[in-house]
N, C-alpha and C positions, 0 to 999 in steps of 0.2 A: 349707516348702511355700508355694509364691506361692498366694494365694486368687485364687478362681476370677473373682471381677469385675475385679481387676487384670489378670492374666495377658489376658483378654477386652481390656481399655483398652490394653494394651501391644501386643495384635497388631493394633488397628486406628491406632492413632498411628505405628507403623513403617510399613505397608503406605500411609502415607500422607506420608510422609516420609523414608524411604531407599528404597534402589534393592534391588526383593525380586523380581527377574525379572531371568533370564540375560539376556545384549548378543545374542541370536538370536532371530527369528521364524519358527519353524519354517513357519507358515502360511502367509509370505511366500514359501515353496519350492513352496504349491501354485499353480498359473497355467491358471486355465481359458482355452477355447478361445476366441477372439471370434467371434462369427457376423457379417458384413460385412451382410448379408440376413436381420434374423430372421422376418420378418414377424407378427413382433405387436404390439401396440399395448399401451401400457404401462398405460395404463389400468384395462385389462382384466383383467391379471396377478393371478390368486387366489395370493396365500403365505399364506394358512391350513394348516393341518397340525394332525392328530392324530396327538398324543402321549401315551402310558402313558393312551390312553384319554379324552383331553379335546380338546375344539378349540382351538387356537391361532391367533389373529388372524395371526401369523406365527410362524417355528419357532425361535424363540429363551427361555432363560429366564436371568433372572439368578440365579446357584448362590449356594450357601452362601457367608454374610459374617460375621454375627454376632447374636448375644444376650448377655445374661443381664449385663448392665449397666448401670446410669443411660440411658449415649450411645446405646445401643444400641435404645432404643424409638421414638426419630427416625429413625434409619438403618432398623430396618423399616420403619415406617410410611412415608416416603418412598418406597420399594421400590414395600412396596405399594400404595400410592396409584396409582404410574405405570403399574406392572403390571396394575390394575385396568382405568384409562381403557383402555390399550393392547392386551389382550385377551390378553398372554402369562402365562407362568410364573414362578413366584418359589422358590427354596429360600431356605433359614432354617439361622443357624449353626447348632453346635452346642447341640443342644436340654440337655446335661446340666446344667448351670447350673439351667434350670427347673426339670428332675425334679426336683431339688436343695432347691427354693424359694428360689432364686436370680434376683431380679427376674424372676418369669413374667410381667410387665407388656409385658418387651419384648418376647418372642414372639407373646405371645395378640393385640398390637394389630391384627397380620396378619387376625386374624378381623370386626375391622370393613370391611374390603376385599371386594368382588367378585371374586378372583384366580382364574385358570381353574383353572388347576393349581397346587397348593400340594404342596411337598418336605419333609417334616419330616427329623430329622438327628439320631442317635445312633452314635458310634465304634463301629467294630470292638473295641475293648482292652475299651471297658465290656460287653461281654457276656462275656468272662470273668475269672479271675479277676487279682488285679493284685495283689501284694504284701500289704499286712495289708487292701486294699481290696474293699470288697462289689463285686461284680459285680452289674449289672441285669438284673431279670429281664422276663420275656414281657411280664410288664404296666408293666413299666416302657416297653417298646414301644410300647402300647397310649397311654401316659401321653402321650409325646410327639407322637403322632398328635394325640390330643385336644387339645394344648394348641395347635394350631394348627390343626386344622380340617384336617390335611394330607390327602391325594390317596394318596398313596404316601410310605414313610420309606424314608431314603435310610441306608443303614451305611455310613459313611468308611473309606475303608482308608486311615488319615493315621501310619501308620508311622516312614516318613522322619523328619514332626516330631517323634513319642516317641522316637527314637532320638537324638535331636537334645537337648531338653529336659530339662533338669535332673531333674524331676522329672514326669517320661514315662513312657506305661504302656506297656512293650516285650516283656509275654508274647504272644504270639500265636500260643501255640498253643490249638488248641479253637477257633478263631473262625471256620472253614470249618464247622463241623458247628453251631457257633450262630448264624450264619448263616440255613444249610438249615433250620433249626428255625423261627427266626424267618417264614422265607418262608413257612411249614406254617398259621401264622395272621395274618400280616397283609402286605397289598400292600407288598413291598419290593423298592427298586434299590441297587444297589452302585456306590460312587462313590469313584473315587480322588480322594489332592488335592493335586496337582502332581508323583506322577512317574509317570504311565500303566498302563493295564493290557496285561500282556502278552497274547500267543496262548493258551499254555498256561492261565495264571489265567483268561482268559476261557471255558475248553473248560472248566473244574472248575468253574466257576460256573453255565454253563450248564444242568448236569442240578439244578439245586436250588432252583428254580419261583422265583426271581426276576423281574420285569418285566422289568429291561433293566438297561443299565450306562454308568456315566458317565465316560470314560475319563480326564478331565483329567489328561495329558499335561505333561511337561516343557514349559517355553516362557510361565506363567501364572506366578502367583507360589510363588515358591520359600519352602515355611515352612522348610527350613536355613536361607534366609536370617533368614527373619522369628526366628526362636530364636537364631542368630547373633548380632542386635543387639542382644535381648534379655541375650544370657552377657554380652557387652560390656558392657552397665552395669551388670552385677552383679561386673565383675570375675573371673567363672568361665574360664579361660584356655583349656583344656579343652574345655569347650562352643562357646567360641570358635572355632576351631582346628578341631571337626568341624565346625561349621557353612559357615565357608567352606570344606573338603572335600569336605562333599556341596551346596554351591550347586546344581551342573547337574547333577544326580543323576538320572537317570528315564529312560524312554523318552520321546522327541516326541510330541506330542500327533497331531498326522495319521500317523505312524508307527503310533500305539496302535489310531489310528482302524481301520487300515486291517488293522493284527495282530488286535484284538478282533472286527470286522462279522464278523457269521452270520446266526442265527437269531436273535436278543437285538433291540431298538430301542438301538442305541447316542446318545446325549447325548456330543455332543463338548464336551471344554471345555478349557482352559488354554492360555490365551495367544490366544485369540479378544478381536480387538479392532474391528472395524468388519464392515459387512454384506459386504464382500468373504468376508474369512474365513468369515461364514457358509454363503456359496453356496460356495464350495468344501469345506468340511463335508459340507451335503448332497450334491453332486457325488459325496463319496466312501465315503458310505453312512451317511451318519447322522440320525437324524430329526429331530434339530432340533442346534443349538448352543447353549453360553451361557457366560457370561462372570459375573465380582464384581469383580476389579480395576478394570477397565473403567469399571464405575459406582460404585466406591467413592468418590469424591470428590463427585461430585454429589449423591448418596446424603447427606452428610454437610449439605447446602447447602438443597434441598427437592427436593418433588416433582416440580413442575415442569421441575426442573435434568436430574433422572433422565429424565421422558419426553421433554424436547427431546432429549437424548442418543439414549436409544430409538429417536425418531421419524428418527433419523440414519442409524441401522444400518439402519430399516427401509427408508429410503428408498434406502438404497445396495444393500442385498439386490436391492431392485426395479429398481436400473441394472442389476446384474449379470445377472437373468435376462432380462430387455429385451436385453440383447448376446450372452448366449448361445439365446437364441427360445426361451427356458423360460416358457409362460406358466401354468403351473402347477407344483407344491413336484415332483411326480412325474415330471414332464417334468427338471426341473435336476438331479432324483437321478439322470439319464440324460447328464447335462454333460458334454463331454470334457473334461477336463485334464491337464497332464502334472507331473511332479514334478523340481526341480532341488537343486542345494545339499548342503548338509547332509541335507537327510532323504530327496533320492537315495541318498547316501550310506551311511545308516541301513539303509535297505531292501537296499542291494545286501549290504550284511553280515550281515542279517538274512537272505537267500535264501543266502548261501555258507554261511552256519553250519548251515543247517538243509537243504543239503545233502551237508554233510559227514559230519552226525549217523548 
C-alpha cells in the first residue's frame, strides 16, 4: 500500500508534468452569440454572484488540488492567499490525509485567509466500508469541516480513479444513502472529478437535501491518466493498460452541465480554462465555474502567480459579457449560444437514446 503523502506528491508531480487531459476542449464547442451593439459600458459590468450562499467578487472558484503533504501547504496557501485578495472561492484536496493526522498543517493554513467560500473534501468510498478498512463516520465529516473552516463539504464521486489505482476503494455500494445521511447534518455538495454527472444521477441526488452539484465533466484532468503514469513506474502492466483505456472516460463537461441543470446550483468544472469558458458556463445554466489544472502551476510558484492568472480570467469574463450586453452575472445566464463539434454530437446521442427508451 503507497502511503498516503506519497501517492499525494505523485499526483501532483504528474499533473504537472505529463499530459493528464484528453486532445479535446469540449468547451471550445460552446460559442456564445456576439452582440455587434451591446450597449454597456464595461466598466460598470457587476460579476459578482451568489454561490451555495456567499458572495463572489466573480463566479469562479478554484476546485480541489491537494493536501496532506510537505508541498502541499505552499500550494494552499498560495491558493488561498489569491483567492482571498480576489473575493472568490477555493476548494481543498482531499481532506482524508488530515482526518488521518496526515500533515493537517497543509489544510488548516487556508484558515489564515479571508476566503469567501471555502469547499471542504471527503470521497464518496470513505463513507463506507472498504475492504479490512474503517469507514468514516458523521463526525469524521464534521472533522474535515473544521479543519478548514469550510462553507460546505464537498463528497467526490472519484470512482474512475479507484477503479483505476492499485490500491483503490471500488465498493460503492451504500454511498447514495451515506450520502442522504450526511446531507441530514451538515452543508453538502456533490462533486464529480473528471467524468461528469449524469441526468439520471443528478434526479437521485436531488431528493437528498444536498446544496448543489459540481459536474466536472470529461475534458479536465483525467485521474486514469494520472493512475496511468503512476502503474508505469511501478511497473504494474495491468494498471497500465486500464489507465490508457479509460483516458476519455466520462461524459463532457458542458454535456454534464446541460444533462445535470434543474433545480440544484450546478458548479461547472473540468476543463475550464480561461474567462471565455466561464461565460459560457453561465450562459448554460450554472452559477459559477472553476477550474485546478488551470492554476496548478502557478499555485506551485506563489501567490501572486495564481492571482495575475485569476485576475486574467476575470478580465476575459468581463470581454465576454461586454460583447454579449450582459451587464450583470443574470443577464449572461440569459446568453445565446449555440453548441458545435463533438459535444453537438454528444447531445444529439444523448436526445436519440432517450428517445428511443
Amino acid at each position: 500500500m503507497t502511503p498516503i503523502k506519497e501517492r499525494k506528491a505523485d499526483h501532483i508531480e504528474i499533473c504537472l508534468n505529463e499530459r493528464t487531459e484528453p486532445g479535446y476542449c469540449y468547451w471550445d464547442d460552446i460559442r456564445l452569440i456576439h452582440n455587434a451593439l451591446p450597449e454597456v459600458n464595461s466598466d460598470d459590468i457587476d460579476m459578482s454572484a451568489t454561490v451555495l450562499g456567499k458572495k463572489l467578487e466573480f463566479p469562479f472558484i478554484v476546485t480541489a488540488i491537494t493536501g496532506g503533504f510537505p508541498g502541499a501547504r505552499k500550494i494552499n496557501e498560495n491558493i488561498a492567499a489569491a483567492c482571498s485578495e480576489l473575493g472568490i472561492g477555493m476548494g481543498v484536496g482531499s481532506e482524508r490525509a488530515g482526518i488521518l493526522g496526515v500533515d493537517p498543517d497543509s489544510y488548516s493554513v487556508i484558515k489564515e485567509y479571508d476566503v469567501p467560500l471555502v469547499i471542504g473534501n471527503i470521497g464518496a468510498p470513505q463513507l463506507v466500508p472498504q475492504h479490512s478498512k474503517d469507514r468514516f463516520s458523521p463526525e469524521d465529516i464534521g472533522r474535515a469541516i473544521d479543519l478548514v473552516d469550510a462553507d460546505v463539504a464537498a463528497i467526490h464521486l472519484n470512482f474512475l480513479q479507484e477503479a483505476i489505482q492499485p490500491e483503490g476503494d471500488t465498493n460503492a455500494k451504500g454511498c447514495f444513502n451515506a450520502i442522504r445521511d450526511a446531507a441530514r447534518e451538515y452543508p453538502i455538495i456533490v462533486k464529480e472529478t473528471g467524468a461528469g454527472i449524469s441526468k439520471e444521477v443528478a434526479s437521485r441526488l436531488r431528493g437528498t437535501g444536498v446544496l448543489g452539484l459540481d459536474i466536472a465533466g470529461t475534458g479536465g484532468t483525467s485521474f486514469s491518466a494520472v493512475e496511468l503514469y503512476r502503474a508505469m513506474a511501478s511497473g504494474n502492466t495491468i494498471r497500465t493498460n486500464m489507465g490508457e483505456s479509460f483516458f476519455d472516460w466520462g461524459i463532457p463537461s458542458p454535456v454534464s452541465l446541460i444533462e445535470a441543470g434543474g433545480s440544484l446550483p450546478i458548479i461547472a468544472s473540468g476543463g475550464i480554462l480561461d474567462g471565455i469558458h466561464v461565460a459560457s458556463a453561465i450562459a448554460m445554466g450554472a452559477c459559477c465555474a472553476g477550474a485546478a489544472h488551470a492554476l496548478l502551476r502557478e499555485a506551485t510558484e506563489s501567490s501572486d502567480a495564481v492571482a495575475e492568472k485569476l485576475m486574467l480570467i476575470r478580465e476575459e469574463l468581463r470581454a465576454a459579457m461586454l460583447l454579449t450586453g450582459s451587464e450583470n452575472i443574470k443577464r449572461l445566464s440569459g446568453a445565446k449560444y449555440i453548441v458545435i463539434g463533438q459535444t453537438k454530437q454528444w447531445l444529439e446521442g444523448l436526445s436519440w437514446m432517450q428517445k428511443s427508451v
